[in-house]
Each structure stands twice: as structure tokens, then as C-alpha cells.
MOPAC internal coordinates of N, CA, C and O (Angstrom, degrees):
PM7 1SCF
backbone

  N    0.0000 0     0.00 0     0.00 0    0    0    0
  C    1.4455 1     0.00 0     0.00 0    1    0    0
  C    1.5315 1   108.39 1     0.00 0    2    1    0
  O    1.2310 1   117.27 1   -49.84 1    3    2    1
  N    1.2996 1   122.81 1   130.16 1    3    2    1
  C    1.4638 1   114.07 1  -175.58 1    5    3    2
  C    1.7110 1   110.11 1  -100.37 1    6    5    3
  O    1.2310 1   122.02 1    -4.07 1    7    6    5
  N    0.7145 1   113.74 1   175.93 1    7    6    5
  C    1.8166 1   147.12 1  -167.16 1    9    7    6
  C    2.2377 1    90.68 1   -43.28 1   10    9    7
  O    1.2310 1   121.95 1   120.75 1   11   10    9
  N    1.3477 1   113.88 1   -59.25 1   11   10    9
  C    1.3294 1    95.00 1  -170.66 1   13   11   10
  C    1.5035 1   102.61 1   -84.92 1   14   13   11
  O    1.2310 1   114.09 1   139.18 1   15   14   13
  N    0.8374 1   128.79 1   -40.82 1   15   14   13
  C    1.3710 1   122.14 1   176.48 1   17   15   14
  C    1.2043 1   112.21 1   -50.96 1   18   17   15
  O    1.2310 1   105.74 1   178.10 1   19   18   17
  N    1.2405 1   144.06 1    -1.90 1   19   18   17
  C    1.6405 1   140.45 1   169.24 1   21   19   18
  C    1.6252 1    95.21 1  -112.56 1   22   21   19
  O    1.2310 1   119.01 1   143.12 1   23   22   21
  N    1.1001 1   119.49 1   -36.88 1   23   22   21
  C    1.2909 1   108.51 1   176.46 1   25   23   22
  C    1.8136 1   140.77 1   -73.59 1   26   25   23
  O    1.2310 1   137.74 1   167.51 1   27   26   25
  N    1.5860 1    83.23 1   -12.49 1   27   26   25
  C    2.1179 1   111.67 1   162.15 1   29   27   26
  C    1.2619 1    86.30 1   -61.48 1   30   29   27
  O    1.2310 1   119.83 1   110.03 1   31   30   29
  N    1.5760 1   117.94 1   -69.97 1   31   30   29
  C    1.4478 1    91.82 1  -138.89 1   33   31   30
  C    1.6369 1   108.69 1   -78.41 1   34   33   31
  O    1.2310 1   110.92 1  -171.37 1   35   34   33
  N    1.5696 1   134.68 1     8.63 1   35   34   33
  C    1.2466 1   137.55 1   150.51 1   37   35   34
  C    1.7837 1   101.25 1     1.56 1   38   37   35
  O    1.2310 1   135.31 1    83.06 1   39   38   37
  N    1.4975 1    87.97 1   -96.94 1   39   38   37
  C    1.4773 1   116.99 1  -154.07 1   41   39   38
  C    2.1709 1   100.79 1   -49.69 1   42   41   39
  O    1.2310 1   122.41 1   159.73 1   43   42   41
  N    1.1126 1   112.99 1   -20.27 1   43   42   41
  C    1.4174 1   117.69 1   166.12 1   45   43   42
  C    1.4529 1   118.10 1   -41.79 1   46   45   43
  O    1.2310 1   135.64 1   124.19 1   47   46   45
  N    1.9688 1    87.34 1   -55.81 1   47   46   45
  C    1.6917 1    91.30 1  -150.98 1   49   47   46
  C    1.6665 1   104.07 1   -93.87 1   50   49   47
  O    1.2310 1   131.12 1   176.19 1   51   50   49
  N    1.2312 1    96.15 1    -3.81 1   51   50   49
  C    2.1842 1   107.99 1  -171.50 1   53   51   50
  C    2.0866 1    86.18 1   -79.49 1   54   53   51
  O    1.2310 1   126.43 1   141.39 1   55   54   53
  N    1.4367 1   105.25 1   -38.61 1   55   54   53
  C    1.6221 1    94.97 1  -171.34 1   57   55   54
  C    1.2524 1   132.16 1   -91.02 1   58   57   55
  O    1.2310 1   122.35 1  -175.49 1   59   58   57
  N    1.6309 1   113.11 1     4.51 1   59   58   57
  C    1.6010 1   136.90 1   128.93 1   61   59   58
  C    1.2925 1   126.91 1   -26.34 1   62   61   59
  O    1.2310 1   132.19 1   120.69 1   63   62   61
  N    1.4503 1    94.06 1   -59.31 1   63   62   61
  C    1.5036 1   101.49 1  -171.53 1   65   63   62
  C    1.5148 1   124.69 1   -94.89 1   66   65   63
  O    1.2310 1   121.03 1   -29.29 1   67   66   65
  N    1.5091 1   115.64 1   150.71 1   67   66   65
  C    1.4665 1   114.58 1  -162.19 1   69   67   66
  C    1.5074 1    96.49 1   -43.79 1   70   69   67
  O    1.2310 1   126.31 1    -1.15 1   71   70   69
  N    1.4961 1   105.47 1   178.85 1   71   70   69
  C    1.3735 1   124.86 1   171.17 1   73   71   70
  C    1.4765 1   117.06 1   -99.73 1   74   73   71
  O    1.2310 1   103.14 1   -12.94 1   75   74   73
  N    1.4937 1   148.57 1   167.06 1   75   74   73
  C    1.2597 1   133.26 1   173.48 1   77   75   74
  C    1.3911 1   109.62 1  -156.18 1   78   77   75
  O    1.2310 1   132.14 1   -51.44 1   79   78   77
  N    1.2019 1    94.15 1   128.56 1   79   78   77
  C    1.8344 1   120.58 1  -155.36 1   81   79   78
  C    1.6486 1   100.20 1   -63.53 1   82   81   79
  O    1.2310 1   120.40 1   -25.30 1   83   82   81
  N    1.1169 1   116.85 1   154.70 1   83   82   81
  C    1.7017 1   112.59 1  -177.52 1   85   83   82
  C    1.1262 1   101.62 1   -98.22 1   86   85   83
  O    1.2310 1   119.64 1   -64.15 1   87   86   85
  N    1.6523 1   118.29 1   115.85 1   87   86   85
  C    1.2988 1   123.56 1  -175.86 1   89   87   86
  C    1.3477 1   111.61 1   -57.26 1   90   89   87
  O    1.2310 1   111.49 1   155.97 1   91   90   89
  N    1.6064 1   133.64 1   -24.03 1   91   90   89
  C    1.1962 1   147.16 1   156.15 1   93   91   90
  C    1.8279 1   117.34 1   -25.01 1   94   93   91
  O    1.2310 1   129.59 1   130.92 1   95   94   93
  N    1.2970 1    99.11 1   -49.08 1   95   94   93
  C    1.5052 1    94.26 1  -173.37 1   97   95   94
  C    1.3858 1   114.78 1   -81.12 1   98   97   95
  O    1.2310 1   118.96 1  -170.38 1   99   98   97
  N    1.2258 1   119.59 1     9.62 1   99   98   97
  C    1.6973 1   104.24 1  -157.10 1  101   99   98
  C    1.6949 1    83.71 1  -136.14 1  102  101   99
  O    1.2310 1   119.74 1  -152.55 1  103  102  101
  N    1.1223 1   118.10 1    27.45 1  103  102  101
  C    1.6263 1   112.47 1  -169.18 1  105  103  102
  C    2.0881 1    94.29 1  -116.04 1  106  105  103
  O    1.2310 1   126.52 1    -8.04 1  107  106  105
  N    1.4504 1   105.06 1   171.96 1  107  106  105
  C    1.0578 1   115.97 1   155.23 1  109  107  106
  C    1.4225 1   130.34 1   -21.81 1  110  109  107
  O    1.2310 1   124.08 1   113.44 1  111  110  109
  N    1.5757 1   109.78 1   -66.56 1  111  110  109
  C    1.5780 1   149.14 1  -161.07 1  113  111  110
  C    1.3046 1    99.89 1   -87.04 1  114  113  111
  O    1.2310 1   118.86 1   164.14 1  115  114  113
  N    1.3875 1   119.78 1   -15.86 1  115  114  113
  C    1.7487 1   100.76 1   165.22 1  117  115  114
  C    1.8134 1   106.64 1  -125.18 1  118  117  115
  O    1.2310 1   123.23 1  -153.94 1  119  118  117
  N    0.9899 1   111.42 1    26.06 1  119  118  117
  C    1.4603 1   116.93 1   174.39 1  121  119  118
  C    1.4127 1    94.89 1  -111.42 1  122  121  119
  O    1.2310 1   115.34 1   139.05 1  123  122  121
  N    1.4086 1   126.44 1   -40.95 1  123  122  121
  C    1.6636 1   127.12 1   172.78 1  125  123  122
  C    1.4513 1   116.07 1   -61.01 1  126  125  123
  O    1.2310 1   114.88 1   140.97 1  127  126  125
  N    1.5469 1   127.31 1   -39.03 1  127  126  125
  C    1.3160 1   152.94 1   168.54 1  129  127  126
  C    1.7276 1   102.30 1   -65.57 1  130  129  127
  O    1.2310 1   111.31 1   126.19 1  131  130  129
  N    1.3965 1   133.96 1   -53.81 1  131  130  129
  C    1.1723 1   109.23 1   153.09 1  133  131  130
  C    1.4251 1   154.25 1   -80.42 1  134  133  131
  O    1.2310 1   126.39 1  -175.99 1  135  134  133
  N    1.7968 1   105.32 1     4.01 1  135  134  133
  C    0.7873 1   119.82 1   143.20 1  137  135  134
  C    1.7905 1   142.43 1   -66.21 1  138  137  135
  O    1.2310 1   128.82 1   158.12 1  139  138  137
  N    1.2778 1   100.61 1   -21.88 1  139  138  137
  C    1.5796 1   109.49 1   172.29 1  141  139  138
  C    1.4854 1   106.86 1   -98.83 1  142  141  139
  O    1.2310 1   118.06 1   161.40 1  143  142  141
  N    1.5585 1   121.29 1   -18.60 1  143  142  141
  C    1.3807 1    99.99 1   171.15 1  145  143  142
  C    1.4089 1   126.50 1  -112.78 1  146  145  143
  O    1.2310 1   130.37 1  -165.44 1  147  146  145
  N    1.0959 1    97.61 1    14.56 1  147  146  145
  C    1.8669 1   118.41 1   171.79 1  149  147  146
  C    1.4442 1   117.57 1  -125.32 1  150  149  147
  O    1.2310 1   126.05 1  -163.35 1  151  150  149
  N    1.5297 1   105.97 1    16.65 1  151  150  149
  C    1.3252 1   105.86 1  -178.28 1  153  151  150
  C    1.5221 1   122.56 1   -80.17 1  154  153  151
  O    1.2310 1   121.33 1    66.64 1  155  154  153
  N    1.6700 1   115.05 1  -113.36 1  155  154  153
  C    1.4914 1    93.80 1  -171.36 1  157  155  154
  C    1.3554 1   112.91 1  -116.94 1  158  157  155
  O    1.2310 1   127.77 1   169.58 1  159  158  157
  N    1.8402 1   102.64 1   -10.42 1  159  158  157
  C    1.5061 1   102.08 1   142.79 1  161  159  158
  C    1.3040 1   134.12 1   -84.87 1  162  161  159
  O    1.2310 1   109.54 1  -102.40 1  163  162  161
  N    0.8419 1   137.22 1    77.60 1  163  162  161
  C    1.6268 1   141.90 1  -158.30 1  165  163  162
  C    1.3670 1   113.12 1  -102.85 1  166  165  163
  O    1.2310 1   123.92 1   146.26 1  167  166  165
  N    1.3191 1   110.08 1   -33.74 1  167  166  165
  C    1.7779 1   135.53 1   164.70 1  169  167  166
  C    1.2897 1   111.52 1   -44.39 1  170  169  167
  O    1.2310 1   122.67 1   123.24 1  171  170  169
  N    1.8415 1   112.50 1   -56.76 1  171  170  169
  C    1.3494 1   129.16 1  -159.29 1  173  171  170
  C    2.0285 1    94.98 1   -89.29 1  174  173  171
  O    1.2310 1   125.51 1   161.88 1  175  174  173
  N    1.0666 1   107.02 1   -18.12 1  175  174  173
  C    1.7439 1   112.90 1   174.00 1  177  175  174
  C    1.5886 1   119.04 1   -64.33 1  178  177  175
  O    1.2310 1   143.06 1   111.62 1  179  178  177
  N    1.6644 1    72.82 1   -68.38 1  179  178  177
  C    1.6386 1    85.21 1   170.73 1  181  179  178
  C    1.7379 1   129.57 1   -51.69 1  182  181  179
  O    1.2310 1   130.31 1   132.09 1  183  182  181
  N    1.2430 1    97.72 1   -47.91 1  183  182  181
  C    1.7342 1   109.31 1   157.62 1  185  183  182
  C    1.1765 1   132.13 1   -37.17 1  186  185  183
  O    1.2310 1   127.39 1   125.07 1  187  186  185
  N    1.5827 1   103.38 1   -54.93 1  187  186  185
  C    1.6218 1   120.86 1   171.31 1  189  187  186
  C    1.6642 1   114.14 1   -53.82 1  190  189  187
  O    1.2310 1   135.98 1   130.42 1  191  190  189
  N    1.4261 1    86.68 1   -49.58 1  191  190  189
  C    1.7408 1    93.35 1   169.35 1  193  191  190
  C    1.4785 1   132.68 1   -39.24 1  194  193  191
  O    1.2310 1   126.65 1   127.64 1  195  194  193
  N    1.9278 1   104.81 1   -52.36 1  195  194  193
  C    1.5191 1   105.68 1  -154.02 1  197  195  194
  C    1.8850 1    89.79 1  -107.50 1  198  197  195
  O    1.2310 1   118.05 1   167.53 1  199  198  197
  N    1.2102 1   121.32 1   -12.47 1  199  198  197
  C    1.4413 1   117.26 1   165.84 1  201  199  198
  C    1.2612 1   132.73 1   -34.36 1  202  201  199
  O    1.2310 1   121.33 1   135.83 1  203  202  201
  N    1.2002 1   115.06 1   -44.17 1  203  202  201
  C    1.4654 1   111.67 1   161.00 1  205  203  202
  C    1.3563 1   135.63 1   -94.16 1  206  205  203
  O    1.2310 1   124.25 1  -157.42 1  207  206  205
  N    1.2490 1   109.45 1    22.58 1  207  206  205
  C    1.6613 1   142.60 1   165.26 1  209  207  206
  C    1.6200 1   109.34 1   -62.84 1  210  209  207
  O    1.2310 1   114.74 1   113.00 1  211  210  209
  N    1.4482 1   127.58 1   -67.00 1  211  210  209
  C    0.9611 1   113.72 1   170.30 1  213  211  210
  C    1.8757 1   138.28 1   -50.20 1  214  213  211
  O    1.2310 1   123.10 1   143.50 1  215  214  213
  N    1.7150 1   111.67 1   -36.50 1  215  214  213
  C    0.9963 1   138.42 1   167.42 1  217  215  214
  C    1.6697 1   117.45 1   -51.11 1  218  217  215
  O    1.2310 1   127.33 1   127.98 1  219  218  217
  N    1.2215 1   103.51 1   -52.02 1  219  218  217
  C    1.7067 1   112.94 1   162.61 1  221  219  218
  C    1.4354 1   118.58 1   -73.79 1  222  221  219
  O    1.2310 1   110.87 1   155.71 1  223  222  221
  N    1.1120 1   134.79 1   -24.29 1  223  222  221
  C    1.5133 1   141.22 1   158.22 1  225  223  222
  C    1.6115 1   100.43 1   -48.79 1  226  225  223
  O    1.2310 1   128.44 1   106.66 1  227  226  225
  N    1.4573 1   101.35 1   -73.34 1  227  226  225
  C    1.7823 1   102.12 1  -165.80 1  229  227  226
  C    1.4843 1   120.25 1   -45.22 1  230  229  227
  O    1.2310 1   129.76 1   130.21 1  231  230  229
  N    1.6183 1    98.79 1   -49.79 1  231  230  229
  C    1.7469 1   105.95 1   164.39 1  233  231  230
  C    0.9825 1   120.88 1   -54.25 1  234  233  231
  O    1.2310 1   112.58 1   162.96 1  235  234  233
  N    1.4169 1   131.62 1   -17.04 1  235  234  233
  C    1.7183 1   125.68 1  -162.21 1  237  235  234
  C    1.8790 1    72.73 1   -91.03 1  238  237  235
  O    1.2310 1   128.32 1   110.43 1  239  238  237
  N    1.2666 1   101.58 1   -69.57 1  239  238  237
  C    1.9847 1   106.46 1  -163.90 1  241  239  238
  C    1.8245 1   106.63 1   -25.17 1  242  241  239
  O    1.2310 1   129.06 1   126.48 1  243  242  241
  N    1.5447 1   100.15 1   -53.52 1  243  242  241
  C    1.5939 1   111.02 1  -159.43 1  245  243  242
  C    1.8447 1   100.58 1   -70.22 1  246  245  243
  O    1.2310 1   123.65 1   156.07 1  247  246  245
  N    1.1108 1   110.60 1   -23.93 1  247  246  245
  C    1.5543 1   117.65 1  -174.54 1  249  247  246
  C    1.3955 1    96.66 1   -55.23 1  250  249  247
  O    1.2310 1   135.45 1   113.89 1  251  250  249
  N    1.5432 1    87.71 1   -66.11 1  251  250  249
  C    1.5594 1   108.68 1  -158.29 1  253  251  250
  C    1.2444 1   100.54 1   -55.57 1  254  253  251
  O    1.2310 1   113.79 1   109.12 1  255  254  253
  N    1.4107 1   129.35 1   -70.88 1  255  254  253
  C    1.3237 1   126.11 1  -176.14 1  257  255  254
  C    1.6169 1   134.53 1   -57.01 1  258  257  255
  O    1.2310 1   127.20 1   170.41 1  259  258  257
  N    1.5292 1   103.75 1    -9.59 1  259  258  257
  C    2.0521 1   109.18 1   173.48 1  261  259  258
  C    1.0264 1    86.45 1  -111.15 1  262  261  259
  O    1.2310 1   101.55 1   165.72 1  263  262  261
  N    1.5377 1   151.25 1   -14.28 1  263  262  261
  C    1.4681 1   124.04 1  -151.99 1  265  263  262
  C    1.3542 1   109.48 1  -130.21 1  266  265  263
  O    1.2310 1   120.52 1   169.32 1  267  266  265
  N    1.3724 1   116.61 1   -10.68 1  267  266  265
  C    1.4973 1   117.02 1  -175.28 1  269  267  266
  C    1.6753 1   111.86 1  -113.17 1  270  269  267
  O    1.2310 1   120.10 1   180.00 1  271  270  269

């Protein structure tokens, strides 16, 4: 049996088994973490976020179009 054929049936045997909650979210350290990124600047977050969205677009275009 080779390498993908054992590796299809992965996703079978992972969705058998229970699921397990990320102790991360329910702690201190992610109630403080959603507090700073859902807080009352959330506008200026979100912004920060998709700002360099356009910048990576142009490079993907200019790649593609001088380099390929």
C-alpha cells in the first residue's frame, strides 16, 4: 500500500474519535487575547489585518506577469 493510500484514510479515523476542546480558549490568556482583539478598537484591528492585502495582490499580479 503506498504513502497516499494510507494517508486517505487519515481523515476517517481522526473523525471517529472524540473531539478535544482547546484548553487555550477557556483560560485566562485567551479571554485577555479576546479582549484586546475584540475590544473597542476592533475597526483599527481589523484594518491592521487586511492592509497588507492589497500589497500581496500586486506582487502576486507583477510576479505572475514579469516572471512567468
Amino acid at each position: 500500500m503506498n504513502l497516499a493510500a494510507r494517508l486517505a484514510a487519515l481523515p476517517l479515523l481522526l473523525a471517529a474519535s472524540p473531539a478535544w476542546a482547546c484548553t487555550l480558549c477557556h483560560s485566562r490568556v485567551g479571554a485577555a487575547v479576546r479582549a484586546a482583539v475584540l475590544g473597542p478598537d476592533v475597526l483599527s484591528n481589523c484594518a491592521a489585518l487586511i492592509a497588507p492585502v492589497p500589497a500581496l495582490l500586486i506582487a502576486a499580479w507583477a510576479a505572475r506577469r514579469y516572471l512567468l
